[in-house]
N, C-alpha and C positions, 0 to 999 in steps of 0.2 A: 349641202346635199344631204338630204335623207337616205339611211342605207338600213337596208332591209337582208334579212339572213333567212333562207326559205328551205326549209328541211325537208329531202324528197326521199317518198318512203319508195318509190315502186323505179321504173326504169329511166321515163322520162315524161314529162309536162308538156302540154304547149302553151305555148306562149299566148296564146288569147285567155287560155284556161288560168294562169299566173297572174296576171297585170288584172282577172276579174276577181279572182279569189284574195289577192292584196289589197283590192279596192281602190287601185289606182286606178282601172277605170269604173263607171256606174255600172257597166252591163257588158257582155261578151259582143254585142252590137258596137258599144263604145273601144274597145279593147281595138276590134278587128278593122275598125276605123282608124284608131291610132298607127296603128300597124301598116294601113295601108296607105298613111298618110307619110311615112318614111319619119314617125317623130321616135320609134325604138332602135335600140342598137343593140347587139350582142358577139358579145367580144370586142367591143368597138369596131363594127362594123353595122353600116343600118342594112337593120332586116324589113323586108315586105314578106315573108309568107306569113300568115297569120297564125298559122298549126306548125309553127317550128318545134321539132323534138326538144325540149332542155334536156342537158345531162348536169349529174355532179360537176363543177367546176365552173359552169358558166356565169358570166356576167351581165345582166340586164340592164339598162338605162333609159331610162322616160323622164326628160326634162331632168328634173332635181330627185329623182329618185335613183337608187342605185341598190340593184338585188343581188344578192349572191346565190348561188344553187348550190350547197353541202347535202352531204350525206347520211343519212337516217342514223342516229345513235342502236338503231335497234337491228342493222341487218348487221 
């Protein structure tokens, strides 16, 4: 498993905007497909909304990828 450590500077992310800025998907068109296809999970639970808020703490998983959401060294 690939783990990925994803420093967020502002409140929270969505999750389409995450999985396309990772480049785990090609395109936010791809992301919001994965999404709706039930292949992410967060907290280990599988998510369908595509615009889920991440906060610090959370866990993301797509296949053999595994992201963590930490907190900005700068706030």
């Amino acid at each position: 498993m690939s783990q990925h450590t994803f420093e967020l500077d502002r409140e929270f992310i969505e999750l389409n905007v995450l999985l396309k800025l990772l480049a785990i998907a090609s395109s936010g068109g791809a992301a919001k497909a994965m999404v709706a296809e039930g292949l992410v999970t967060v907290d280990g639970e599988v998510e369908t909304r595509k615009t889920r808020k991440l906060r610090v703490g959370q866990v993301v998983r797509v296949a053999n990828e595994e992201i963590r959401i930490v907190g900005s060294t700068g706030l």
